[in-house]
Structure formats: C-alpha cells, structure tokens
C-alpha positions in Angstrom: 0.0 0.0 0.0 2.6 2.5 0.8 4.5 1.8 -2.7 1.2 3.4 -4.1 0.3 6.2 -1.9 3.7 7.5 -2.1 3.6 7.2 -5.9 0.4 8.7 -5.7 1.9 11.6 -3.1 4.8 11.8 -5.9 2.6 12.5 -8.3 0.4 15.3 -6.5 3.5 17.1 -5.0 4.7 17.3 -9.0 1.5 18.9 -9.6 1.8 21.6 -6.7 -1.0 19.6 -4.9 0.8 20.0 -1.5 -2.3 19.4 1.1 -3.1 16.2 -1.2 0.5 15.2 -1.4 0.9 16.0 2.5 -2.0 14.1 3.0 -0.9 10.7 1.7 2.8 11.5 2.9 1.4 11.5 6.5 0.0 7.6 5.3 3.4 6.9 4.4 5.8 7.6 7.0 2.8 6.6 9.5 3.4 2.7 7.8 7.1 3.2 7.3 9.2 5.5 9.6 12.0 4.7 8.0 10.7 6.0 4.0 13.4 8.9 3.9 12.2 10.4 0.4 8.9 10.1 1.6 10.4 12.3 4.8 12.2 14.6 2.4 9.1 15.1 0.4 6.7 15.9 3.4 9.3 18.3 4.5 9.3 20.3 1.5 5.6 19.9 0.8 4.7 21.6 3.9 7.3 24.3 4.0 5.2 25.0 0.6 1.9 25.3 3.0 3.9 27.3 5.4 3.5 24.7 8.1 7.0 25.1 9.1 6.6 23.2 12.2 6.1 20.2 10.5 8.6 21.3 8.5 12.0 21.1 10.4 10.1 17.6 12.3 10.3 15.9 8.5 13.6 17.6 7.7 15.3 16.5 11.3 13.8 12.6 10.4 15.6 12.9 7.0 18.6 13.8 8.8 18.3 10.9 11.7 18.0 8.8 8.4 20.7 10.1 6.4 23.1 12.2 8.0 25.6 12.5 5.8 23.4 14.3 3.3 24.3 17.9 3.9 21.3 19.3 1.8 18.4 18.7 4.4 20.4 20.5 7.4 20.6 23.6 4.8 16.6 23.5 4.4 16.4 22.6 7.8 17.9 25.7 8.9 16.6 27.8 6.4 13.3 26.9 7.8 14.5 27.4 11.1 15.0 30.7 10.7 12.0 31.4 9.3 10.6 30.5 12.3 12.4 32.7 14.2 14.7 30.0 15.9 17.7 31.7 14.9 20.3 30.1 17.6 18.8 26.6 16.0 19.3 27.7 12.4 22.6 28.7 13.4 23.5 25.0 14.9 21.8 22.9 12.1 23.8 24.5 9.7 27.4 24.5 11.3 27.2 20.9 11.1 27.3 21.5 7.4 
C-alpha cells in the first residue's frame, strides 16, 4: 500500500497539490518510519503550506535517516529561521 500512496503523493506534489500530497505522505511515513524520500518530500511539501513546524520535524527525520546528506540540514535551517529559531538555524547548519 505505501508503494502506491507514495507514488500517488509523488505525483500530486509534482502537480503543486501540497495538502493532497501532504496528505498521503502522512499515510506513508505513518506505515514506514524509516521512508526517507517520503520524509524529504513531506518536508518540502509543507514548507510550501507554510507549516514550518512540521517542517523542520520531517527535515530532522531525513537527517536521523541520512546524516551524511548535507542538503536537508541547509533547508532545515533555512526553515529554522523562518521561524524565528535563529540560535537553531545557526547550529543545524554549522554541522554542514
């Protein structure tokens, strides 16, 4: 089942559908915790909605996932600071 929702979620966040690809993302990760594009996509789907909360949760998965990939700290921080957590920004992206 996930396979297909997170096709499905692919599909809609390629569209700019990001409450309908949010939507199944949640389904994903729910099933599998450990589905990091499906992390990485819900992280930057709902930076697109502005829910920046959930956000830096997805992008801080991504990184307990993968931590060598250097990418999701930037976005991590950069969301970060849009949030006004501007000592956090500042760590997440020193370990750059």
């Amino acid at each position: 089942m996930s396979v297909d929702r997170y096709a499905e979620a692919e599909q809609r966040y390629l569209k700019s559908d990001w409450a309908g690809a949010v939507q199944l993302l949640e389904e994903v990760v729910a099933a599998n915790p450990d589905h990091l594009e499906a992390w990485v996509m819900l992280a930057a789907a709902t930076r697109q909605l502005s829910n920046l909360v959930r956000s830096a949760e997805a992008y801080q998965r991504a990184i307990q996932l993968d931590p060598a990939e250097s990418v999701w700290r930037q976005h991590l921080a950069q969301v970060l600071e849009q949030t006004g957590r501007r000592d956090q920004a500042a760590a997440a992206d020193a370990t750059v």
